[in-house]
Phi, psi and omega in degrees: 000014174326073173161317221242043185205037189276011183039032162281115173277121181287330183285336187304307207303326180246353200268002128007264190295332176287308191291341182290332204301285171279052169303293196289302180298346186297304202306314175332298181272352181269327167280014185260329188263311174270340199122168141280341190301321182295332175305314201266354158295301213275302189271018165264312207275333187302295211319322197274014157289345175245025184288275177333299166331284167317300202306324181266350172249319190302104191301138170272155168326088171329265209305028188246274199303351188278335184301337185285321170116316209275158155076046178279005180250180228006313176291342157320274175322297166300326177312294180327289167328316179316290169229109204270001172272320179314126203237113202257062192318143212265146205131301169348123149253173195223146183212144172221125171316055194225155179243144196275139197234127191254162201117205138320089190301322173312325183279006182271013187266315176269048186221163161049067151070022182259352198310315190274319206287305219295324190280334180281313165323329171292294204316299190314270162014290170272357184258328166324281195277011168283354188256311211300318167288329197279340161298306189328305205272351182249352190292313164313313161292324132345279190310300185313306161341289162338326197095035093358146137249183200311310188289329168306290185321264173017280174316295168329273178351292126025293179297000183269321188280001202253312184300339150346272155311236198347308194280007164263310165296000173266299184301009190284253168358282168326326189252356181286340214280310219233344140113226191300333178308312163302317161332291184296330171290326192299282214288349162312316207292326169318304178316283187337304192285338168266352168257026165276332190277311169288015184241338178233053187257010166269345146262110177317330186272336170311303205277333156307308190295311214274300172338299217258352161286319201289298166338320189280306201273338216258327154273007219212350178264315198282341166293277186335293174302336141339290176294324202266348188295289210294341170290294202301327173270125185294154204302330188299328208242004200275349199251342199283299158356293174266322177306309209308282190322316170299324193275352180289317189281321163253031131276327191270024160227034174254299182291341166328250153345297167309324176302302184310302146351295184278349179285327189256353158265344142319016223334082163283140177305153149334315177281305161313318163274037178217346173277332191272296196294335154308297199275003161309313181292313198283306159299359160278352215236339172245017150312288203281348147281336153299309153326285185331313187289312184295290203279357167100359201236039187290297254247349196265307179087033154228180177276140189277139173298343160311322180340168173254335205260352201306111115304147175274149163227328193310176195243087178268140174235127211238132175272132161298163184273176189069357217258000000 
């Protein structure tokens, strides 16, 4: 059961970039007729419409429940889902090979060789959502600026979450293939594409274009790196792991903006404040070479078994006797 039970959801991976998408065109049609107020009522008020829902449909981690020892009739059942020729004697207990680590979960980010990889996932993180909020949020204003109007931008705008979307269903496969190593190529290429974006913001088609690349690589590279976080961390430590990395990253998607802000009552040219948010993308991309080299994982998108931190994850399942 090797492969399928990494407790990565591929819909997380895309279900993201589609709800980030119509964002922009929502906002579009909603001030002008309500107010700004109405984007934080509506977008405060949808999640919590999938409260119920999550609470009662959202499947737990297989290699979790299987690591707990409990519930060997539900990892069956999702294995089922998972894979549906997979067939199951009723009884099956499921064991994943792993050793279990007690204490502090945080300090396990730093034992066994996890120290350099776990700070450069941060460094990825945080310079991703420092580029990623600081388009969302100024890229409307930008454009307006330019001679947009509010609703052009908006649209325009768009194109970084539309971009997004495609680059997450294209990089999916890739990055299962090639790990940080693709990783580190998507975001080379986002340095081209946001500083393209203050070199072409007087052509709409152009600029459309530089947007919706930018999208491709800088949200559809930060879903990725999500997954590769979670691969990389033992399951007792995988939610500690990935919380750590995210919450690192959303420090870098606060100063975004703000930096972006301050760039622009300095009045730095257009062009120049889209060359500062290319070079956030250029420390993700050389974060994530670093990474590929370190963590064992260019060429596979598994942990190379040389590792010193190498876990067993797989999943073997044994019928108790009598059963």
């Amino acid at each position: 059961m090797n492969g399928i039970c990494d407790g990565v959801s591929p819909g997380y991976r895309y279900g993201f970039s589609v709800g980030a998408a119509p964002v922009n065109k929502n906002a579009a049609a909603l001030i002008p007729q309500f107010g700004w107020r109405a984007v934080f009522v509506v977008g405060g008020t949808a999640p919590l419409l999938l409260v119920p829902i999550l609470a009662l449909r959202l499947p737990e981690s297989v290699r979790f429940l299987a690591l707990t020892g409990r519930a060997h009739e539900r990892v069956a059942e999702l294995l089922g889902f998972i894979s549906p020729k997979a067939a199951f004697a009723p009884g099956t207990q499921f064991v994943v090979h792993e050793p279990g680590l007690a204490g502090i979960p945080v300090l396990h980010l730093f034992r066994d060789g996890r120290t350099v990889v776990t700070l450069l996932l941060w460094v990825v993180f945080f310079m991703s959502l420092l580029d990623l909020y600081f388009l969302s949020n100024w890229l409307p204003t930008v454009l307006n600026d330019l001679g947009a109007s509010v609703s052009a931008a908006a649209a325009i705008g768009s194109m970084l979450q539309v971009g997004g979307v495609v680059g997450t269903f294209a990089l999916g496969s890739i990055i299962d293939r090639f790990s940080f190593r693709a990783l580190a190529l998507v975001y080379f290429i986002a340095v081209f594409a946001v500083g393209a974006i203050g070199q072409l913001g007087h052509s709409v088609i152009f600029v459309t274009m530089a947007i919706f690349a930018a999208g491709f690589c800088i949200v559809g590279g930060q879903i990725a790196a999500n997954a590769l976080a979670a691969t990389f961390y033992p399951t007792s430590v995988r939610a500690t792991g990935v919380g750590w990395a995210l919450g690192i990253g959303r420090v870098g998607s606060i100063i975004g903006p703000l930096v972006g802000g301050a760039l622009l009552v300095m009045r730095w040219s257009t062009g120049s404040v889209f060359l500062a948010a290319a070079a956030a993308a250029l420390c993700a991309a050389l974060a994530a070479f670093s990474l590929s080299r370190r963590a064992g994982m260019a060429g596979s998108g598994k942990q190379a078994a040389h590792r010193p931190d190498q876990f067993e994850a797989d999943l073997h399942s044994s019928t108790t006797a009598g059963a």
